[in-house]
C-alpha positions in Angstrom: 34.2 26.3 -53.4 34.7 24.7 -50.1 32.5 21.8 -48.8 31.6 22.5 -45.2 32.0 19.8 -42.4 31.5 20.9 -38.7 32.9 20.2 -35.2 32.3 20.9 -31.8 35.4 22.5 -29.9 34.6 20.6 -26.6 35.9 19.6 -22.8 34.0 16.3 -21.6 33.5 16.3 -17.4 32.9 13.0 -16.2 30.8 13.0 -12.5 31.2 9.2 -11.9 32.7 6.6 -14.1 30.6 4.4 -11.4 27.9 2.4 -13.5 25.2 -0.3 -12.7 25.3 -1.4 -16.5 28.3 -4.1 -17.4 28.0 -4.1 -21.3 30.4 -6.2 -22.5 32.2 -3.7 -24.9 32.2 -0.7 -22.2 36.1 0.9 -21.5 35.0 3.8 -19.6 32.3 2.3 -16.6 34.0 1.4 -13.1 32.0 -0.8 -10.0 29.9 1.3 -7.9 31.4 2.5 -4.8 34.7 2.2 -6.5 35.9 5.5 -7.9 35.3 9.0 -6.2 32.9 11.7 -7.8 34.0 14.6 -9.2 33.4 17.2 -7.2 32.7 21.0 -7.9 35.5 22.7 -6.4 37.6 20.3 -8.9 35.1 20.9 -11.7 35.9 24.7 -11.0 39.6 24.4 -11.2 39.2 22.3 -14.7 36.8 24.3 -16.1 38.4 28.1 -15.4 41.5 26.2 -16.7 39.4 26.1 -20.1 38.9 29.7 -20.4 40.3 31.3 -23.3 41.3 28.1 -25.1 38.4 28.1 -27.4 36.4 25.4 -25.6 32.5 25.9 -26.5 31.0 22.8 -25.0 31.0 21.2 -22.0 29.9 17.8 -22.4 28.5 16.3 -19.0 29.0 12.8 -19.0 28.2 9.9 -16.6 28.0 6.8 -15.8 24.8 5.5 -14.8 22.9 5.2 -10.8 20.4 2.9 -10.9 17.2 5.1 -10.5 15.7 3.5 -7.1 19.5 3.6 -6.1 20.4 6.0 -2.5 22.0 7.8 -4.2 20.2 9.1 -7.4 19.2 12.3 -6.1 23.0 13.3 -5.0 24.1 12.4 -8.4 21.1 14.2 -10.5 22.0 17.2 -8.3 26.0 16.8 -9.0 25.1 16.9 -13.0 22.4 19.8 -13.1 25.0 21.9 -10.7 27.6 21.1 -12.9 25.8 22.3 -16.0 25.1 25.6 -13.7 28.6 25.8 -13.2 29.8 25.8 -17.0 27.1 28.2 -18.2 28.4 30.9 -15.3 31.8 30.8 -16.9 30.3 31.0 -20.3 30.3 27.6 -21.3 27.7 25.4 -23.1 26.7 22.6 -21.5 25.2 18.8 -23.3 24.3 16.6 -21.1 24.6 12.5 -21.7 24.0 10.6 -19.0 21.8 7.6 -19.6 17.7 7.3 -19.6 16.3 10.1 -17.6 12.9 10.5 -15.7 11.0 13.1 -17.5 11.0 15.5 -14.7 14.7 15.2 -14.5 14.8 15.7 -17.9 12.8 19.3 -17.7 15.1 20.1 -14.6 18.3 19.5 -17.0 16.8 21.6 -20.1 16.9 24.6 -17.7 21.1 24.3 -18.0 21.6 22.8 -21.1 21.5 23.8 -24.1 20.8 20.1 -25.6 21.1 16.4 -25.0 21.7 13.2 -26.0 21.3 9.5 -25.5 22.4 7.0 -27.7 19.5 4.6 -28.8 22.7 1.8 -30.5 20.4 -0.7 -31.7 16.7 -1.4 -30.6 17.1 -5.0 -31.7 15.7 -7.0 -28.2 18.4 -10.0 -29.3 21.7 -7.9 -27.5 19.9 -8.0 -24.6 21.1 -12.0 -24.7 24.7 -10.9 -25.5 26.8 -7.8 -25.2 24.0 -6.0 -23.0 22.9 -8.7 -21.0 24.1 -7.1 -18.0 22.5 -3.9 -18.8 19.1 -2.9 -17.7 19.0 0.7 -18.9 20.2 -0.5 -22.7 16.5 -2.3 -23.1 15.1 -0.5 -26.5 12.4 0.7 -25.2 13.6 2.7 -22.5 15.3 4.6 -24.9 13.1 5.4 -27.2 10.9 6.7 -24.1 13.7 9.1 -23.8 13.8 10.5 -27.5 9.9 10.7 -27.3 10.3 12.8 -23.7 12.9 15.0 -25.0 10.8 15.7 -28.0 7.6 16.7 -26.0 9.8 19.0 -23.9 11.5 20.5 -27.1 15.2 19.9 -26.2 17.3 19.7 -28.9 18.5 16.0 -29.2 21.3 14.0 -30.4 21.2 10.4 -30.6 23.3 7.0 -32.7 24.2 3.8 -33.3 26.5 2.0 -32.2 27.8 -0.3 -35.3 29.4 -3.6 -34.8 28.1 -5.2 -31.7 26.1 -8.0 -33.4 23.6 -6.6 -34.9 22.2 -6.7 -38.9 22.1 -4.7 -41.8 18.2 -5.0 -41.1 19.1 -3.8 -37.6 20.5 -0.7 -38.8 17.6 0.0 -41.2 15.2 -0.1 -38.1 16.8 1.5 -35.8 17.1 4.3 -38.4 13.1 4.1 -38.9 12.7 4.8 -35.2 14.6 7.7 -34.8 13.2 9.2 -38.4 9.6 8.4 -37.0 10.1 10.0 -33.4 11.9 13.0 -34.9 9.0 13.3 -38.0 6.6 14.0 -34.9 8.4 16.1 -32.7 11.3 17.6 -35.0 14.2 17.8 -32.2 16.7 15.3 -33.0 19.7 17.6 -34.7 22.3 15.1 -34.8 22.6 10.9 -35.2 26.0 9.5 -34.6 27.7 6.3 -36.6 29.7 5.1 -34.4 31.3 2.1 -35.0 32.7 0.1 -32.4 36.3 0.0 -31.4 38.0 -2.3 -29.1 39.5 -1.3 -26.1 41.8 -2.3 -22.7 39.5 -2.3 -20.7 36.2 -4.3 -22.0 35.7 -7.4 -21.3 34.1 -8.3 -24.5 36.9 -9.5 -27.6 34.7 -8.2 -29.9 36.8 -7.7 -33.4 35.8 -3.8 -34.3 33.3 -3.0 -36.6 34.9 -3.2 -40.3 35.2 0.3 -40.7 35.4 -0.2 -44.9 31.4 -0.9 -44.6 31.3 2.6 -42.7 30.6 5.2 -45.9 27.6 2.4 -46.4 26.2 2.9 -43.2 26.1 6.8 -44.2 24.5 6.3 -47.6 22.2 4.2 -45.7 21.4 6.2 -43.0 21.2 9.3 -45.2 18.4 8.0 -47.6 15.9 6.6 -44.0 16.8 10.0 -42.4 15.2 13.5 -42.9 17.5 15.9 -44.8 17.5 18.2 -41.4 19.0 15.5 -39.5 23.0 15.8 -39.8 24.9 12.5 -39.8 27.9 12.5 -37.1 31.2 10.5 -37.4 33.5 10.5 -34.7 37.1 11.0 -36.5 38.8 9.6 -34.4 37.6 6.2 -34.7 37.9 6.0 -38.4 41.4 5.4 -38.6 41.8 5.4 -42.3 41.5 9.2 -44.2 40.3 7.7 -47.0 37.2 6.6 -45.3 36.3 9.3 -43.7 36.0 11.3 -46.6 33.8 8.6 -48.4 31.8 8.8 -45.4 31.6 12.7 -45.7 30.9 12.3 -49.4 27.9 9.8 -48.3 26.5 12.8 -46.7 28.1 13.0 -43.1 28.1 16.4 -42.0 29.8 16.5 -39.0 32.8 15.6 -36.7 31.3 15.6 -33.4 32.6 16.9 -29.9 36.7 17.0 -30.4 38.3 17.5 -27.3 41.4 16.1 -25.4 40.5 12.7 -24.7 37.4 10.7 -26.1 36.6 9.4 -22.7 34.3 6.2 -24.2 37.5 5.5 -26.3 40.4 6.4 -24.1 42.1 4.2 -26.5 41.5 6.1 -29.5 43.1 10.1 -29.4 41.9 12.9 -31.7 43.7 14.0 -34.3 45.8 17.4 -33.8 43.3 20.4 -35.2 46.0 20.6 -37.9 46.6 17.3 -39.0 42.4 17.3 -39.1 42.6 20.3 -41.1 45.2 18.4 -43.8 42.9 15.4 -44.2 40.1 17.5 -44.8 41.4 20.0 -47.1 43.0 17.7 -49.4 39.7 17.0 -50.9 38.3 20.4 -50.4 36.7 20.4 -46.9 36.8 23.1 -44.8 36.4 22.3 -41.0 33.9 24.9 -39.0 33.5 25.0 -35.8 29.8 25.0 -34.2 28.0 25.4 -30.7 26.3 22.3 -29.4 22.6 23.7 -30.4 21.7 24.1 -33.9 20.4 27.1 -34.5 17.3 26.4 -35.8 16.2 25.4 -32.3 17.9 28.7 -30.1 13.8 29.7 -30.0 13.5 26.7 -28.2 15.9 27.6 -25.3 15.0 29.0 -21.7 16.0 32.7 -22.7 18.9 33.0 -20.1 20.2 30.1 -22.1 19.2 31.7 -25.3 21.0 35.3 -24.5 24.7 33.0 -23.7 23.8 31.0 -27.0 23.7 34.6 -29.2 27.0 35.8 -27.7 28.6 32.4 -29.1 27.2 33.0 -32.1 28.2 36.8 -32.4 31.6 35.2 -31.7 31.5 32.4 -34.5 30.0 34.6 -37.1 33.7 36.9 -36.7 35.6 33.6 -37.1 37.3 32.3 -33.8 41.3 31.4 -34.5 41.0 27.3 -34.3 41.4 25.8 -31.0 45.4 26.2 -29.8 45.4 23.5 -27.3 46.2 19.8 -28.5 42.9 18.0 -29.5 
């Protein structure tokens, strides 16, 4: 019998690469005022282009506007009419985009389906390094943000980010906050272990988290966590088969958003579907595709969002053909 590992067949739209963070380790941010935004009509054109290639989610992801910054409002209003636009051509739309106001936040779960914010590590001693230059990284912002999303029920995904100076203990706590915050509200469906991979573009020489202590960090991670909580590794960035199975064997679950281009690690490609497939079923995995909202939470949804969310899954539950474009 097959063991069953999912993914999400997805398209990431970026608004702005402009950012007012400068971690150290960042190869996707650019200096405000120094890129264009996307704008709908070319969001239009990109997304129609989607149609029919079994794309499921659009992932809406941004760099960061500093929230007293002139500009906030015109870029909160880019991403929420961005997340309109995907669901009227049928899309599903998760939105990641840095710490939120909580009104913004209930504005957003109107056009998403869920959401995410990575917490990386709430150890206060990066803010001396590798996030010294980023305000929005501070722990306790973030943590603000899991609590919000829980009181507004939106489904949540979260992670760490491994390799970035932090400790074993590090990990262990910043696994206790997200198992306390979801133990009260119950909304956090996915956590992502994600180690860290250098790129062109940082300017941090950081050496790459040793990927070997990975399938740890899942055993770990799996034993602090609640059992309804699935463990997320981004294949891509685990470079060696061998690992990633270990890590699915630790009690990963899950592949994350596959798409074209990781756009946080241009430098890293995804795996062809196929070539995916062959890792996995060499030791009996069978790769499932999934929509970007568990289902235990489709109750929770605004029930326009709900009614597009039970067409997907009328379509999954017949078996879709795996995605045909390159991943």
């Amino acid at each position: 019998m097959s063991k069953i590992v999912t993914y999400s067949p997805a398209y990431t739209v970026v608004p702005t690469y402009e950012c007012f963070n400068r971690c150290n380790y960042c190869n996707f941010r650019s200096e405000p005022g120094q890129s264009s935004w996307l704008s709908l009509s070319e969001a239009e054109k990109i997304l129609l282009s989607l149609k029919n290639q079994g794309i499921i989610e659009i992932l809406i992801l941004s760099g960061e506007v500093h929230p007293n910054s002139q500009y906030r409002q015109a870029w909160f209003q880019l991403i929420y009419d961005l997340c309109k636009l995907a669901l009227s051509l049928g899309f599903l739309p998760h939105t990641n985009v840095g710490p939120l106001s909580q009104p913004e936040m209930k504005d957003l779960k109107q056009v998403n389906v869920s959401m995410g914010l990575m917490l990386e590590q709430i150890t206060p001693k990066l803010l001396e390094t590798v996030h010294r230059n980023a305000p929005s990284k501070r722990p306790h912002l973030r943590l603000q943000q899991l609590e919000w999303a829980g009181e507004l029920r939106i489904p949540f995904t979260t992670g760490l980010l491994l390799g970035i100076g932090e400790t074993v203990t590090d990990w262990k706590e910043t696994l206790e906050a997200i198992a306390n915050i979801h133990q009260k509200w119950g909304h956090i469906q996915e956590v992502i272990l994600q180690p860290y991979s250098p790129g062109n573009l940082e300017i941090w020489n950081g050496e790459g988290f040793e990927l070997n202590l990975l399938p740890e960090v899942v055993a770990i991670a799996r034993q602090i966590l609640p059992s309804d909580i699935t463990l997320q590794i981004p294949p891509n960035l685990v470079t060696k088969p061998e690992i990633l199975l270990a890590c699915l064997e630790n009690g990963a679950g899950d592949l994350g958003g596959i798409g074209p281009l990781d756009e946080v690690n241009p430098d890293y490609p995804h795996l062809h579907y196929q070539a995916l497939v062959k890792v996995l079923e060499f030791e009996g995995w069978e790769l499932i595709k999934r929509l970007p909202v568990y289902s235990q939470y489709d109750n929770w949804l605004p029930i326009n969002l709900k009614n597009i969310v039970s067409k997907w899954r009328s379509k999954l539950s017949v078996k879709l053909s795996p995605v045909q474009s390159e991943l």
